[in-house]
C-alpha positions in Angstrom: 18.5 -16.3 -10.0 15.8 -16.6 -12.6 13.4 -17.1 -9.5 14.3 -14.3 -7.6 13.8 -11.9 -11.0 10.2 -13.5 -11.5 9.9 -12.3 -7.7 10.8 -9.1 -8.6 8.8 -8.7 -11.4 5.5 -10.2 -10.3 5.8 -7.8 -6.8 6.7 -5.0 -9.8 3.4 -5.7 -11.4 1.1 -6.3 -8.0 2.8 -2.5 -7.0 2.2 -1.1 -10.4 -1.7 -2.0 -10.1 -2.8 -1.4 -7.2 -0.8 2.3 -6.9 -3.1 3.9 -9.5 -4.8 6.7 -7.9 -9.0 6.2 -7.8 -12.1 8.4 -8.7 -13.3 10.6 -6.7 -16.7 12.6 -6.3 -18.3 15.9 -5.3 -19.8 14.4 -2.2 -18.4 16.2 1.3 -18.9 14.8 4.5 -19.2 17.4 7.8 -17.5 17.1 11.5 -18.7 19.5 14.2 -15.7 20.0 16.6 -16.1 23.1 19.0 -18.9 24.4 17.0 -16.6 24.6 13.5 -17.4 22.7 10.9 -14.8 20.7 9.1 -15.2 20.0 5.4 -13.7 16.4 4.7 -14.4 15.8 0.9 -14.3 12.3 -1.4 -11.0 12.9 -2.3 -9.8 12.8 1.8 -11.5 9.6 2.0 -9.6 8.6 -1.5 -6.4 9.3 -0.5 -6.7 7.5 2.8 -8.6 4.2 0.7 -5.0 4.5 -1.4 -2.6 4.7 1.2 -4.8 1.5 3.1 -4.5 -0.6 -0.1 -0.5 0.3 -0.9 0.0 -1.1 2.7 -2.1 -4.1 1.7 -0.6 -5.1 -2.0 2.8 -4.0 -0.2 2.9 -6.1 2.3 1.2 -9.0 0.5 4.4 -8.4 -2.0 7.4 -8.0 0.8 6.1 -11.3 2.5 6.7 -12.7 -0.8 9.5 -11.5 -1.9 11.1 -12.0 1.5 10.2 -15.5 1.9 11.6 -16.2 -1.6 15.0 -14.3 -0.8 15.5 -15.5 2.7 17.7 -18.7 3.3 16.3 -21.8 3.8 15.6 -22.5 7.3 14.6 -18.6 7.8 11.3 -18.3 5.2 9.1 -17.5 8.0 11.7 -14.6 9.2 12.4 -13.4 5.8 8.2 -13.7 5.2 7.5 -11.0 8.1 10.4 -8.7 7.6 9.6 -8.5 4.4 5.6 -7.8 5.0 7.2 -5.2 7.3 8.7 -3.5 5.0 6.1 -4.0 2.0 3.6 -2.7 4.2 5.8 0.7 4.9 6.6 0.7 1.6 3.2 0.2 0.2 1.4 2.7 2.4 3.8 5.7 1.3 3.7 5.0 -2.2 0.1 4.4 -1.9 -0.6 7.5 0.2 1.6 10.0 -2.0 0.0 8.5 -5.5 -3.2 10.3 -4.9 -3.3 14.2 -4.9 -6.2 15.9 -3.4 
């Protein structure tokens, strides 16, 4: 039991760090698509560099945790459910911590 809450808490404190949203600038970026031009600022790519590093951290968590919480004989199962779900996990909360 005590293992499985120093589980918890370490994938706790991996999520907690790497959710904070980042800095962005002033810089834009242009796309041309049928003669419009699209406007894609700093915080666009921001927002897309969170959500890539939630699914990251969480899938580098759930593999974890699910190889600690799976039986015995099934680590390597309960490893890629669990990075599965991390990663799903991670990329939503990573995605919706940054407001553009």
């Amino acid at each position: 039991m005590k293992r499985i809450i120093m589980a918890a808490g370490a994938a706790a404190s991996i999520l907690a760090a790497g959710a904070a949203p980042g800095v962005s600038q002033a810089d834009t970026r242009h796309r041309v698509y049928h003669h419009r031009v699209y406007r894609r600022s700093d915080c666009w790519a921001a927002h897309h560099q969170a959500a890539r590093n939630g699914t990251v951290i969480g899938a580098l968590a759930g593999g974890f945790l699910g190889s600690q919480l799976s039986g015995r004989g099934s680590r390597t199962g309960g490893m890629l459910l669990g990075a599965g779900a991390g990663a799903v996990a991670g990329h939503q909360v990573g995605a919706h911590s940054h407001r553009c």
